[in-house]
C-alpha positions as CSV (number, residue, x, y, z in Angstrom):
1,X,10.9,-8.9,34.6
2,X,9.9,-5.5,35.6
3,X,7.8,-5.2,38.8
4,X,5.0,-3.0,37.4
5,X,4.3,-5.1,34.3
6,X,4.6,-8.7,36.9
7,X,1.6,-10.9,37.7
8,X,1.4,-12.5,41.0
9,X,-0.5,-15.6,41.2
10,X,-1.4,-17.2,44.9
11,X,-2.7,-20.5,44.9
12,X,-4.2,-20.5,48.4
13,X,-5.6,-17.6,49.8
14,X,-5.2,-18.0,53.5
15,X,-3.8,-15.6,56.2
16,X,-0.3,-15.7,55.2
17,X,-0.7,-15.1,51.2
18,X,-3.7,-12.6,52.4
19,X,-0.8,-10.9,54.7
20,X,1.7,-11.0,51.7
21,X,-0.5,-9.8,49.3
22,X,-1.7,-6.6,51.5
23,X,2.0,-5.5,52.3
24,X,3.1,-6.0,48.7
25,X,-0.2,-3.5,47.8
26,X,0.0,-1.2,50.9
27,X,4.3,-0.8,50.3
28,X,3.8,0.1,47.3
29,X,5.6,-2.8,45.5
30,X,3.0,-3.8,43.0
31,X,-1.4,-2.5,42.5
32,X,-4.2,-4.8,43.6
33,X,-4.7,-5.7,39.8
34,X,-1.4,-7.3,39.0
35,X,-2.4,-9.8,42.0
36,X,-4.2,-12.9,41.0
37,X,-5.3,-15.7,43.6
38,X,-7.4,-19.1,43.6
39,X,-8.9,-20.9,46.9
40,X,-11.3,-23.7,47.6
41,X,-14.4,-21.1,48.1
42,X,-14.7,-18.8,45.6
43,X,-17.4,-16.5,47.4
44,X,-15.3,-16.4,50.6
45,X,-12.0,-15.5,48.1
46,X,-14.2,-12.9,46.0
47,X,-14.7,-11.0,49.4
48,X,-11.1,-11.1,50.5
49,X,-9.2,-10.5,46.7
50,X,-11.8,-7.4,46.6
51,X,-9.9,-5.2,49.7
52,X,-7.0,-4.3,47.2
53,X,-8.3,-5.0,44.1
54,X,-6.7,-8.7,43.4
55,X,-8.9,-10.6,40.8
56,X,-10.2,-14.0,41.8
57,X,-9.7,-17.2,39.8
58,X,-11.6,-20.6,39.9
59,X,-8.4,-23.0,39.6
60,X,-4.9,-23.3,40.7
61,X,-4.1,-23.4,36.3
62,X,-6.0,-20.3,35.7
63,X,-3.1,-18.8,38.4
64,X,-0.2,-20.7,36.5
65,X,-1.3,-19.5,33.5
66,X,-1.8,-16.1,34.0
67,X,0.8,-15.5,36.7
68,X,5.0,-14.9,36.5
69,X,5.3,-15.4,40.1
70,X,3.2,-18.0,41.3
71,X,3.2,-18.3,45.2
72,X,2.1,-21.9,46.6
73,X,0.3,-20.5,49.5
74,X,-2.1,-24.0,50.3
75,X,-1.1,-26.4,52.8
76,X,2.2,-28.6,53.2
77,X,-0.2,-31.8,53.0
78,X,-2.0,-30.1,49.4
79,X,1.2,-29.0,47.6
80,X,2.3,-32.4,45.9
81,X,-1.3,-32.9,44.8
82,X,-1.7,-29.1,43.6
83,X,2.0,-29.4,41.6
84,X,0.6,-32.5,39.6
85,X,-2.1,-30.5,38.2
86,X,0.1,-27.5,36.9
87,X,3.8,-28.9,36.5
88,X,3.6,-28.0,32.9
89,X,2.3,-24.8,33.0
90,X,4.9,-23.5,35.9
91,X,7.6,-25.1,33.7
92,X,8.9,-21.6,31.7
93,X,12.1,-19.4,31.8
94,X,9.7,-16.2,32.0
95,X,8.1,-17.5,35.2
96,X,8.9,-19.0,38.4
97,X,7.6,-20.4,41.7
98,X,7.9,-19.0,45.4
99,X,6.8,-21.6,48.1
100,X,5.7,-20.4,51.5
101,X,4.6,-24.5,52.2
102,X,6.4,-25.3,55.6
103,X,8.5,-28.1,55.1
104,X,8.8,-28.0,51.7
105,X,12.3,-27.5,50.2
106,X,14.1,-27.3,46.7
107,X,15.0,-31.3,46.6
108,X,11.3,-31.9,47.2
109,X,10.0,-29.6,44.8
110,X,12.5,-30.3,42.0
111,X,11.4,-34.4,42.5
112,X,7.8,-33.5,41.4
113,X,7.9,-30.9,39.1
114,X,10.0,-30.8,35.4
115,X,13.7,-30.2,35.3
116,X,13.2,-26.6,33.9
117,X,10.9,-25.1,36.7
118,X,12.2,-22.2,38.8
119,X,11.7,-22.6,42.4
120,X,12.7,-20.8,45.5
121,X,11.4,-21.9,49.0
122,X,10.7,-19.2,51.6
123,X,8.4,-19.1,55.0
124,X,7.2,-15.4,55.7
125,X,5.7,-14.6,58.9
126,X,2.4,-12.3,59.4
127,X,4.3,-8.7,59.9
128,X,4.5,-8.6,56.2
129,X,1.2,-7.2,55.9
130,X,2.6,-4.0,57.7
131,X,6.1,-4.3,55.7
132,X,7.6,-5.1,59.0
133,X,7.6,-8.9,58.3
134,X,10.6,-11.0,58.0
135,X,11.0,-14.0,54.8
136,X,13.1,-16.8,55.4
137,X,14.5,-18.3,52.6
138,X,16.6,-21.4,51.7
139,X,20.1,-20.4,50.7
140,X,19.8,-22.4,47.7
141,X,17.2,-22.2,44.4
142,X,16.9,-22.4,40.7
143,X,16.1,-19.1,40.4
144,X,18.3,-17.3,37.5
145,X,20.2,-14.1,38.5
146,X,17.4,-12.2,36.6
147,X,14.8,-14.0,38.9
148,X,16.2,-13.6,42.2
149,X,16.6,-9.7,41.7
150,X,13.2,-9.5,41.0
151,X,12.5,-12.4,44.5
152,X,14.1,-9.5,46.3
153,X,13.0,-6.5,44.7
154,X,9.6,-7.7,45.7
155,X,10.3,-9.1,49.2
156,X,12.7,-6.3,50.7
157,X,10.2,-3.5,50.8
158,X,7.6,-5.4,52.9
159,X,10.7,-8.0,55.1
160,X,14.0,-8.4,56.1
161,X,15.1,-11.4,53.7
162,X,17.3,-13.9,56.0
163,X,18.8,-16.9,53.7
164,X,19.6,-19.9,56.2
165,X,20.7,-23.3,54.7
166,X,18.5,-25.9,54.3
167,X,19.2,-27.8,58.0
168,X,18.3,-24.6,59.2
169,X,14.9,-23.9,57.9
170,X,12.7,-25.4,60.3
171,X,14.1,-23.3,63.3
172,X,14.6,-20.4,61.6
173,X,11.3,-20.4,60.6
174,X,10.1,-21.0,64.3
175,X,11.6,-17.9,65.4
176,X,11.1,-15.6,62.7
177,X,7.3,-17.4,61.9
178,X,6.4,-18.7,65.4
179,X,7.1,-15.9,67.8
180,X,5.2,-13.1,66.6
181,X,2.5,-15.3,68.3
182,X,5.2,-15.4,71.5
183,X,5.6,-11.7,71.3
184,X,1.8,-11.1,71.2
185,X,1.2,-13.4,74.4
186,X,4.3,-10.7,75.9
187,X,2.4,-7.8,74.4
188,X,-0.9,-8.7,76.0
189,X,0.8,-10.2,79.7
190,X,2.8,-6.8,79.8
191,X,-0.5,-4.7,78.8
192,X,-2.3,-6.2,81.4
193,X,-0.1,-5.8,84.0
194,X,-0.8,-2.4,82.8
195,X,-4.1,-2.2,83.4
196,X,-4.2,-3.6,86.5
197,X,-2.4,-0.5,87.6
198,X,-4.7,1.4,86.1
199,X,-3.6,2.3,82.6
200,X,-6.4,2.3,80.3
201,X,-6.3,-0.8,78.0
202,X,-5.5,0.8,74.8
203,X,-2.9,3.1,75.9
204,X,-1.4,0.0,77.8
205,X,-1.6,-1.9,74.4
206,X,0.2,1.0,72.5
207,X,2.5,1.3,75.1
208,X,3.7,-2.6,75.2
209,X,3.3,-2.9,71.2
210,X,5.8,-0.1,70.7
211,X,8.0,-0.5,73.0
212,X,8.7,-4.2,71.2
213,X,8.8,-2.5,67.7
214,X,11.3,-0.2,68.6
215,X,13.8,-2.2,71.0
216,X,13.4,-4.8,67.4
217,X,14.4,-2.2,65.1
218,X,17.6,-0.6,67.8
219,X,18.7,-4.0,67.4
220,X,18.3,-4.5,63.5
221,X,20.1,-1.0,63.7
222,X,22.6,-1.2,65.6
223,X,23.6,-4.4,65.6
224,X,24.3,-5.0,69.6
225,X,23.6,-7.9,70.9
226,X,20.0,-8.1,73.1
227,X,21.9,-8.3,76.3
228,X,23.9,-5.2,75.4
229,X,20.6,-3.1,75.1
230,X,19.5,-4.9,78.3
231,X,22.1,-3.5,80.3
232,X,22.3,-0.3,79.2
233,X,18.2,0.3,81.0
234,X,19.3,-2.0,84.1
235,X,20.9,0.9,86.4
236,X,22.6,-1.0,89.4
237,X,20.4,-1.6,92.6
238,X,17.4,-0.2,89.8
239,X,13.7,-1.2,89.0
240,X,14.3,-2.6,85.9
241,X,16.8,-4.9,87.1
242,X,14.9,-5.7,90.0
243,X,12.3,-7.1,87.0
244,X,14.5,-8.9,85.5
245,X,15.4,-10.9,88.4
246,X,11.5,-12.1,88.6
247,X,11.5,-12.5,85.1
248,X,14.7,-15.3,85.4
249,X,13.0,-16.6,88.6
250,X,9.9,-17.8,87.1
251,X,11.8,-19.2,83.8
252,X,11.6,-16.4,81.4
253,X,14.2,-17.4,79.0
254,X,13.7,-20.8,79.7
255,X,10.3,-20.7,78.6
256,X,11.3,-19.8,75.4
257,X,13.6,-22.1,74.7
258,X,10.8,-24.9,75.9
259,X,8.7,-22.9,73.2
260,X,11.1,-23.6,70.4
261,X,12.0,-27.2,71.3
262,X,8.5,-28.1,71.3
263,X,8.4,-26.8,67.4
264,X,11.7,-28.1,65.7
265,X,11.3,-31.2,67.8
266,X,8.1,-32.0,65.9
């Protein structure tokens, strides 16, 4: 498979395969018109295909047919009833499927579909629309070696790729797929501490949103460890450390740690 003759079909055309499908557009990795997708309004997924030129189909076996990477993009609760209607058509050596259905895993997908199905289980998270997302995947598929360099030739540009084993999907997806919601509620609480100093509320927003893009990517970079780059802006007797003593008063990190429990201990 070569990525500028590949078809990507999403069955389900929510915020997530809508995020996927913009990054894999606006990074360059494939045109609006190799993009195929199918959801349960057609006017509403008309509108939404049209900003980058994806066509719109009527039924999750248009997108088998027409697709070599079909992305199940529909809710965990509709992919068993979605896979009985297309098992035959995803079941071909020059095609294969890509799941972004929390919970889902290869077991479950290889009980319902036919021996011969390709399948690789991943849970992106929204930054992908920016290529600045990250893609969990499960360490384990049924990809061939072909297939899974084309999987990453497709993912890498708009995500780090992080393959966890299959015990670990749930919390790995809380972190990665979760907290951009917990570092948005950080973005906006340190933005409006901001303001109410009297920084204007879009120069506060910058200000907050790039400060957590950058100290992100000087980790990714460098590789030290969070409280290595915490250090080196907490001077001794300094403001910032003086901030992070009310940040551990009030439960900070602990917070956090609440935040995830209350996910994986669904």
């Amino acid at each position: 498979m070569d990525l500028a003759s590949l078809t990507i079909g999403f069955i389900g055309y929510g915020n997530m395969a809508q995020a996927m499908a913009e990054g894999f557009v606006d990074q360059g990795v494939v045109k609006g018109g190799q993009i195929v997708a199918c959801a349960g309004h057609f006017d509403k997924l008309s509108k939404t295909t049209a900003k980058i030129g994806a066509k719109p189909l009527h039924s999750a076996t248009e997108v088998a047919v027409a697709a070599d990477v079909v992305i199940i993009a529909v809710k965990p609760y509709l992919v068993e009833s979605i896979l009985k209607g297309i098992k035959t058509e995803l079941a071909h050596d020059d095609k294969f499927v890509v799941s972004i259905a929390s919970g889902w895993n290869l077991e479950r997908y290889q009980s319902l579909l036919l021996p011969e199905t390709h399948v690789v289980c991943t849970i992106p998270n929204t930054p992908v629309a920016v290529g600045q997302g990250v893609v969990i995947a499960e360490s384990k598929d049924s990809l061939s070696d072909g297939q899974r360099r084309v999987f990453e030739n497709l993912i890498t540009p708009v995500a780090l790729l992080e393959r966890v084993e299959t015990a670990q999907m749930s919390v790995a997806s809380v972190v990665a797929g979760c907290g951009p919601a917990y570092a948005a509620m950080f973005i906006e609480a340190l933005a409006d501490a901001g303001v109410k100093y009297g920084l204007t509320r879009q120069s506060s927003y910058r200000l907050a949103a790039k400060m957590v893009q950058g100290t992100g990517a000087l980790q990714v970079a460098t590789g030290l460890i969070p409280a290595a780059i915490k250090d080196a802006v907490c001077s001794p007797g300094g403001t910032t450390i003086k901030g992070v003593a009310a940040l551990e008063q009030h439960g900070f990190r602990g917070s956090i740690f609440s935040a995830v429990d209350a996910v994986v201990g669904e």
